[in-house]
N, C-alpha and C positions, 0 to 999 in steps of 0.2 A: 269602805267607800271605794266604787271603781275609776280607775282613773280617766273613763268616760266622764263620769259623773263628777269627779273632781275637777276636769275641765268644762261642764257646762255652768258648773259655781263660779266660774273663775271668769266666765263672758260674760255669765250672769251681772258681776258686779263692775266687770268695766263698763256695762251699757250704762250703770246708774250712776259712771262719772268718776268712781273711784282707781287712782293711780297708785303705783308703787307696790303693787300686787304679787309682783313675778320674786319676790325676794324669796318666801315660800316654795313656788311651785317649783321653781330652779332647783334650788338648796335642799328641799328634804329628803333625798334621797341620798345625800352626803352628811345626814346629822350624824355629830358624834358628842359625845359626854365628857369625853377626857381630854384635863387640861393639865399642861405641864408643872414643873415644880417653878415657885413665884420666887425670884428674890429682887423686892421692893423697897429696897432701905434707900430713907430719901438721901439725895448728894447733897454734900456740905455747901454750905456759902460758897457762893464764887465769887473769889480774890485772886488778882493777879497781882498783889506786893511789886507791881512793877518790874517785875521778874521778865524776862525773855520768852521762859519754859511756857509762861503761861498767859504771852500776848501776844504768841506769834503759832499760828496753826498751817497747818495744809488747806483744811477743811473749815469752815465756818456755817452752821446750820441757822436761818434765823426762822423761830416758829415752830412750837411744838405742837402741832396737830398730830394728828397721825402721818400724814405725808412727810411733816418734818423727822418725826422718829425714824421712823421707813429710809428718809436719806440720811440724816446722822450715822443709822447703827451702820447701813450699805458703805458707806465711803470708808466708817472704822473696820468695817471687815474687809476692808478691799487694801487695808494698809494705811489710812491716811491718819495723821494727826486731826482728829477730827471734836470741835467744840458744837454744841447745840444749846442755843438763847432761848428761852421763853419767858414772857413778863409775869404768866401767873406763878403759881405758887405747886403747878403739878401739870403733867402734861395728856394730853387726848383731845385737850380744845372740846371741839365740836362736839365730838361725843361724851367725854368727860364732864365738861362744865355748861356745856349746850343741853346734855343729855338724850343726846340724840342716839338711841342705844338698838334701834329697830336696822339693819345691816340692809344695803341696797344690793344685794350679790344678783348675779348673774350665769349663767353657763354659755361657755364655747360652744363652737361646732359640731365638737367629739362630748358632747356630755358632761364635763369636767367647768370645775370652777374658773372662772376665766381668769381670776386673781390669784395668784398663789404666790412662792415665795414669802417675805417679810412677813406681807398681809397674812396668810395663811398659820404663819406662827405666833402670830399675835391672835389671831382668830381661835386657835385649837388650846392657849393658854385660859381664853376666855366661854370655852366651852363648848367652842364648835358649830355652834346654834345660829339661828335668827336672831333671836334678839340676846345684850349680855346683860348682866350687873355691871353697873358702873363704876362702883368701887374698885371691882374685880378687872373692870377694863382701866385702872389706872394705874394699881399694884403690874397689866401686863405691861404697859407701857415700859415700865420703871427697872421691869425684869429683862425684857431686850435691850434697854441702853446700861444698868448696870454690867451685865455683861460680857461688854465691848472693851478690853482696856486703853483703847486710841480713844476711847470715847470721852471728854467731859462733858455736862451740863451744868449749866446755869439758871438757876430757876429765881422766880426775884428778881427775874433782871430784863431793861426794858431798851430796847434802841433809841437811840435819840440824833443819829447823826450819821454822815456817811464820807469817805473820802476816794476820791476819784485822781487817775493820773492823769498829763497832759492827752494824752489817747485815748479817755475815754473807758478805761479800767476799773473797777474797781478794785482798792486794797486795801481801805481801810474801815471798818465801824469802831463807834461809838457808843459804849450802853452804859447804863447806871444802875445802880441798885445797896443796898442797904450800905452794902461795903465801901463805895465810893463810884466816881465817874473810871472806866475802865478803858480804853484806847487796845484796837485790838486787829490785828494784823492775819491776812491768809493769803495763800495761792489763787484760791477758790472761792465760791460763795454760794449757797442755795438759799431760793426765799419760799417758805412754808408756810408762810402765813395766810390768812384765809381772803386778804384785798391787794397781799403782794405789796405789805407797807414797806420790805426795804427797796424792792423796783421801783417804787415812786417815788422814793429820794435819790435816788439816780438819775431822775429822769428819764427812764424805759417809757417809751412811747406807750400810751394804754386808749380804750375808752369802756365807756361804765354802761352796762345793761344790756339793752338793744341798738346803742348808737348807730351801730357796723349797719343794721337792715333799717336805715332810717325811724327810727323812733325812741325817739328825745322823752327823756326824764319819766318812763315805766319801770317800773319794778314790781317781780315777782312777791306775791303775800311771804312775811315772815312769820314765823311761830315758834311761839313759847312752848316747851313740851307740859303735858297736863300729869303729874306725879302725885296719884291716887293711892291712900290703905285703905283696907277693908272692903276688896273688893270681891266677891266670890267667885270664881275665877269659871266652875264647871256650869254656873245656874245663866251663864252669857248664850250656854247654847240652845235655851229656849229661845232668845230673840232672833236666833240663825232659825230657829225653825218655825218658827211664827211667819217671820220673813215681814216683820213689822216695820223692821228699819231697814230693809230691803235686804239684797244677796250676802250674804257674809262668809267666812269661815273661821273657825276656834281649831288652833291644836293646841296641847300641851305648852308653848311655849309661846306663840303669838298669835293675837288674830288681828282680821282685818276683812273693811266691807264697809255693811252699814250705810249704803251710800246715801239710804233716802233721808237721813241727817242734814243734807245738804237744803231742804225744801222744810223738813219739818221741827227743827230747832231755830228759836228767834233772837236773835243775840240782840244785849242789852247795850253793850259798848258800842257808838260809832265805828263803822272801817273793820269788825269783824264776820265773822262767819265761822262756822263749824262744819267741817266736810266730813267726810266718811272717817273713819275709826282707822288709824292703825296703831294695837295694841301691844304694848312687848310686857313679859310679867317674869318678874325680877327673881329671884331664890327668897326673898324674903315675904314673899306673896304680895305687897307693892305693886303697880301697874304703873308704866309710862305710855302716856297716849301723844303721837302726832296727829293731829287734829283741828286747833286752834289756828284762824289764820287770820293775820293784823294786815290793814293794805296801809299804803302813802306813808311809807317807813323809808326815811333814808339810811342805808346799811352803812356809807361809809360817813354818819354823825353819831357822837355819843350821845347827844340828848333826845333825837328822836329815836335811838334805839334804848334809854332809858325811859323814855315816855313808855312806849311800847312795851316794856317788858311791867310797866305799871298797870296800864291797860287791861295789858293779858290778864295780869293776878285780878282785876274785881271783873273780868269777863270768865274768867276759870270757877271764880264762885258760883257764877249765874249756871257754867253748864255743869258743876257737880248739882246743884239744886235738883236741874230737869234729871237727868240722869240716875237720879237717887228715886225720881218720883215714876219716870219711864221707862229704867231700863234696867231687864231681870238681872242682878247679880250686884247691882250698884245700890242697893237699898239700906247701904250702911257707910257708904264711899262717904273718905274725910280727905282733906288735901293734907298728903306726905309730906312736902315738899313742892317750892318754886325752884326755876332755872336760875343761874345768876348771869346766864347770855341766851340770847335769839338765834335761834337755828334762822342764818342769811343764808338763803341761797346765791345772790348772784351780789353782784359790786361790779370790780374794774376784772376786765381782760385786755392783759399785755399782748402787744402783737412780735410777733415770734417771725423765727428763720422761714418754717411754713405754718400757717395757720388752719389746723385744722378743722372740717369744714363741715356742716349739714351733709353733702354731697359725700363727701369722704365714707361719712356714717351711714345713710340711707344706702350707698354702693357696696356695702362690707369691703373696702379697699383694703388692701396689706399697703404696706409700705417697706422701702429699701434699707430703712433706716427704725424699723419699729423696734420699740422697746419694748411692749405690753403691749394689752389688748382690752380694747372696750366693750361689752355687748349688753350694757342696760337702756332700757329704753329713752329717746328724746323724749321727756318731762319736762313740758312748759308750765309751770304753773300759773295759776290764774294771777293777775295785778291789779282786780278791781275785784267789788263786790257785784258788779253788772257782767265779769268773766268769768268763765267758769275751769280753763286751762285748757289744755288738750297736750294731746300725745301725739307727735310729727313724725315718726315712724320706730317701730321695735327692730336692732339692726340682728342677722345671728352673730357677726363681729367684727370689730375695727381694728386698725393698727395703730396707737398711740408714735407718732417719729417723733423722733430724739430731737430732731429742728424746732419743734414745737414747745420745747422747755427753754431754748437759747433764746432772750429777747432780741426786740433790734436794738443796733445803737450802742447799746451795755457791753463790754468784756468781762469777764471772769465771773459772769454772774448768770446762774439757770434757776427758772422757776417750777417748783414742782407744786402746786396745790388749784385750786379752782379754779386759777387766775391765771394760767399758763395759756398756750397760745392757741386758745379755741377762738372760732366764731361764738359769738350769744348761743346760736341755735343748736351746733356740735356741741357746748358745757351745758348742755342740757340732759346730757348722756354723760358727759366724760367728770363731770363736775361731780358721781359718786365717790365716797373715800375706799370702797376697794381700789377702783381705779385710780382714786390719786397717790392710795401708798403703792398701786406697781410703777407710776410716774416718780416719786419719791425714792423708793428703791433704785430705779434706775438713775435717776439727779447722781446719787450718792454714788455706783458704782461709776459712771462716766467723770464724777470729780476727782475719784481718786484715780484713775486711769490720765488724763490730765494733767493729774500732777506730778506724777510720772514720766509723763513726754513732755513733758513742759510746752504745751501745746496749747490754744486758747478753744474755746467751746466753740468759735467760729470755723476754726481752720477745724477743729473736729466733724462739721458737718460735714467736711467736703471731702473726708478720708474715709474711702470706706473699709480700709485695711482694717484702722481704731472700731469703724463703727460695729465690723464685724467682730472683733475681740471683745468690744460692749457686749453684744449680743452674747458669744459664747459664754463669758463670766457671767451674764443675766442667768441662765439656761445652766451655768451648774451650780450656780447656787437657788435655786428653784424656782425660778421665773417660768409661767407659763408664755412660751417663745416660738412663735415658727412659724414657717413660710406657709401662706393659702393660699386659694384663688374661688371665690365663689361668685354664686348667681344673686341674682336682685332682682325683685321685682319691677316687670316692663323693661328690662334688657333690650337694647336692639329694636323696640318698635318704633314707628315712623314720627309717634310724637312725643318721643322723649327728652331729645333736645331742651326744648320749651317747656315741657316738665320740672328740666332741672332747673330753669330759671325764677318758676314759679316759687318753690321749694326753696331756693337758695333765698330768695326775700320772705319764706318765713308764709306765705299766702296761700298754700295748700298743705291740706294734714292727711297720712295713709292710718292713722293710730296704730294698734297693739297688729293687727293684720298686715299692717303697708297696703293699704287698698284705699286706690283713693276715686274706687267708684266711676271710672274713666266709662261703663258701659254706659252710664246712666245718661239723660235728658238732661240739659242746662235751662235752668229760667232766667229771665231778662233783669232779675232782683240777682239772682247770684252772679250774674257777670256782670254787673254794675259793681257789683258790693266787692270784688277781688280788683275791679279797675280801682274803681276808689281807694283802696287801701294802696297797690302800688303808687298811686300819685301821690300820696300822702307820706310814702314813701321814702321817696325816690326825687320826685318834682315836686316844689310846696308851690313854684305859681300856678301851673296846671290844676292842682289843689284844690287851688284855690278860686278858679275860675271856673270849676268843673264840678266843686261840690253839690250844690244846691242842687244840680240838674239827674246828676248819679241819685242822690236822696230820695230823688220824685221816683227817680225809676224800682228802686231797691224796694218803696212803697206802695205804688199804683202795680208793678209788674211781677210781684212777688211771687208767682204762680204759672205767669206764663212762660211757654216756653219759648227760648230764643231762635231766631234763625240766622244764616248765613247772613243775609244784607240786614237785618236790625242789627247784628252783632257788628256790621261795617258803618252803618249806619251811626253809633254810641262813638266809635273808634274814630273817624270822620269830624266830628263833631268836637270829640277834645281834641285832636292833633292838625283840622285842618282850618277852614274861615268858616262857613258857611254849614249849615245843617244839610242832607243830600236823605231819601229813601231810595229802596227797592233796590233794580242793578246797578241804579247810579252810584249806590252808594259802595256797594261793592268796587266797581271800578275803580273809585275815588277811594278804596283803602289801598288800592293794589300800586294808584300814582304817588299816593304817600309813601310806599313802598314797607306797607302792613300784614303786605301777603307775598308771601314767596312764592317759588313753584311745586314747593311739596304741598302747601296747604291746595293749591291751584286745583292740584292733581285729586286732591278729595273731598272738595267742591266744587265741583261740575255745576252744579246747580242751587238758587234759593231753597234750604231746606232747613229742619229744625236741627240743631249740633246736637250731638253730645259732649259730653264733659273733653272727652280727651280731643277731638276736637276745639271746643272752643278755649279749652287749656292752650293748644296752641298757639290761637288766635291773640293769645293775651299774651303768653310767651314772644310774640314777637313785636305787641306794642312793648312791653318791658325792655325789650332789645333798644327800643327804639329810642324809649326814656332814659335808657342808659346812655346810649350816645348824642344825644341833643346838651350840645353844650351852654 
């Protein structure tokens, strides 16, 4: 296949809605087969006999995801006394006991994995590939922290409590497990856990979901992974070439597509859905599919995330049924295996020194302070069965800053996992575990550097002598690290400003292109329907006074297009008394003070907008919403 053609596959199936595509096209030109030698012998009970030795560390990891591995091993290779907590019984988390085995990778500027380092070594233990075995990804785990000799873990062992000094410090946890309650003391502290449960015994300032861009109690669909045998692995690529269940692709190790699943499978359970296929296929010939999505799941309860993972298994029977009876190569497909956890995407985000941002992402910004780098695409996923998701722009790269791990409020205490210090709409991108173990790696090396200076993670932001010595230990021990400056789409034009305003509430999408269609005609339904959502926003009494009236419009005017005084005229109408047409109403936005001189200057005259025009137009009621106290 030409890589023409491997690219019109690959548009092919983002038109039909399917996300998480690029982990392939990125990656395959870097597969390799060889994995290092494993030594996976589990660690002994952890007991600290009230010993000293073994209740007082440099280093304290809590959470064994991968991002926790990642800072664990990083801090004991940087010198620290360094301990890692985890409550199960083994560690990978997410991918491990989630089964979430399908790899979200990306590539740099330069062609090259944007993740490397840690991740990288844990990756090429595990084969290199797209998608890994699971097992195989717990033995790596186990093989990077055995090791490490600064390193212990704790496995079995669960937090329960936390101590704080008069300032505001953290120094001490509390965890339990077979062996007895444990009391346990460090310099340092990283939280790797996947909702950031030791920051919110601290009290670190947070909020859950999309709070930050006004919208209260949404969450993105969670999913059960779908762990099928007997699946015939080469006879899938009849339905890629049938093109039955729309655009797909099959290689050797994963595929993914399918999108037209999304219209043509009827799920049985309440609150599910089935979206396009992404397929990983194990050494044991086994398949894990992300696929299955559960809505109105609270992430941070056990019972609604135990309901849900009940759900999933008698909705899992319903899609192996169709699939056996639909789809070529599944005609013998039995359930392997259930998860015993829910791939969550989203919970709580802690707000951090800087809070990295949409804008940040969408700009490919460096930073002064960056540790790593992000370039997988913003991936919103859908939060209803009436949404479908979308993708708010593909960046080529970001700079993860180190500010961004340090919470507010908290001392001695950095976050390196989902939960660290994104906007909602930047952990839509950043919230991949490649990128949280370069986040994680760097936790580790900045903690043990720290403890060293005997310095606090605050006073570290603002050193950039440390932060440069961060950086250089990042970059020799293999961090992908270094200074950019790139272009973005719409740089410099006149209405971009207003753009970014739009974008930073989450109300305009460029997807996998960053094209958000700015040449095109506005209709009088779509600039209703982006006002709408900012009030709803932003303003809940505007909202709410202005609902009913946006509804009529979004539905009698769906079509037409808008012009300069209808588009003052709508604007008029929610921010001022009185309803106005034609120039009046124009005038009457400009005394509301809805129109600046730039827009001034590019309507001269009643005429129909286009997008990027009346992008601005709205850009600047946003402004306005934002500052009416």
């Amino acid at each position: 296949m030409t890589q023409k053609n491997l690219l019109l596959i690959l548009v092919g199936i983002l038109l039909v809605g399917f996300t998480g595509v690029l982990a392939y096209k990125q990656f395959s030109n870097n597969e390799t087969s060889t994995s290092g030698e494993l030594n996976s012998t589990q660690p002994e009970p952890f007991d600290t006999n009230n010993d000293p030795e073994t209740t007082n560390y440099d280093v304290i990891v809590i959470g064994g995801e991968p991002e926790g591995v990642a800072a664990a091993v990083s801090a004991a290779r940087n010198g620290a006394k360094t301990l890692l907590v985890e409550e199960r019984d083994g560690l990978g988390g997410l991918m491990t006991f989630g089964m979430l085995n399908f790899l979200d990778i990306a590539n740099d500027s330069k062609g090259n994995n944007a993740n490397a380092g840690i991740f990288k070594e844990w990756h090429k233990l595990v084969g290199g590939k797209v998608a890994f075995d699971i097992e195989l990804a717990k033995k790596a785990f186990l093989t990077l922290t055995n090791n490490e000799e600064k390193l212990t873990v704790a496995l079995d062992t669960k937090l329960t409590d936390v101590k704080l000094n008069d300032n505001g410090k953290l120094e001490t946890v509390i965890v339990k497990n077979a062996q007895g309650v444990h009391t346990l003391n460090a310099k340092k502290f990283i939280d790797s856990t996947q909702d950031g449960d030791l920051a919110v015994m601290t009290d670190a300032p947070f909020f859950v979901g999309r709070e930050d861009i006004g919208i209260e109690d949404n969450r993105m669909a969670v999913s059960p992974m779908i762990h099928l045998e007997n699946v015939e692995w080469d006879d899938m690529q009849k339905a890629v070439d049938s093109q039955k269940f729309g655009e797909a692709v099959v290689t050797p190790n994963v595929a993914w597509g399918f999108g037209k699943l999304h219209h043509m499978y009827e799920p049985v359970e309440e609150q599910t859905r089935l979206r396009g296929l992404n397929i990983a296929r194990n050494s044991d010939g086994s398949v894990v599919i992300n696929a299955l999505q559960i809505f109105e799941v609270n992430g941070l309860d056990k019972e609604s995330k135990q309901a849900a993972l009940e759900k999933g298994k008698k909705e899992i029977q319903h899609i192996v049924k169709y699939l056996r009876k639909e789809f070529p190569g599944f005609e013998n497909a039995e359930v392997a295996s259930y998860p015993t956890e829910l791939y969550v995407r989203e919970t709580r985000h802690f707000e951090a020194e800087y809070q990295l941002s949409i804008i940040d992402v969408w700009q490919n910004n460096d930073q002064w302070d960056s540790i790593g780098l992000g370039a997988y695409p913003v991936d919103v996923q859908a939060t209803s069965v009436e949404d479908w998701g979308y993708v708010i722009a593909d960046p080529v790269q970001y700079a993860i800053p180190f500010r961004s791990l340090v919470p507010k409020k908290i001392d001695g205490l950095l976050i390196a996992s989902r939960a660290s210090g994104y906007t909602s709409l930047a952990a839509g991108s950043a919230r991949v575990i490649p990128t949280g173990m370069t986040a994680g790696q760097a936790a580790g090396t900045a903690a043990a550097i720290a403890v060293k200076e005997e310095i606090t993670f605050r006073e570290m932001t603002e050193d950039k002598g440390l932060i440069s010595q961060l950086q250089k230990t990042l970059k020799d021990q293999g961090a992908n690290l270094y200074e950019f400056n790139l272009d973005f789409a719409y740089e410099g034009e006149w209405f971009y400003p207003q753009i970014k305003n739009l974008l930073s509430w989450g109300l305009i999408s460029g997807g996998y292109e960053n094209d958000f269609g700015l040449e095109k005609e506005m209709t009088e339904g779509g600039f209703a329907k982006i006002l709408r959502n900012a009030l709803s926003r932003i303003d809940e009494e505007k909202f709410n006074e202005n609902n009913d009236q946006l509804i009529k419009i979004m539905k009698k005017e769906a079509e037409t297009l808008i012009t300069r005084n209808q588009a003052s005229s709508i604007l008029v109408k929610v921010f001022g008394d009185n309803p106005v047409k034609g120039d009046v109403a124009w005038v009457g936005a400009r005394k509301l003070n809805l129109v600046d001189e730039k827009l001034m200057e590019h309507l001269t005259e009643d005429k129909e907008l286009n997008r990027a025009e009346a992008y601005y137009f709205l850009g600047l009621a946003i402004e306005k919403l934002e500052n009416i106290e």
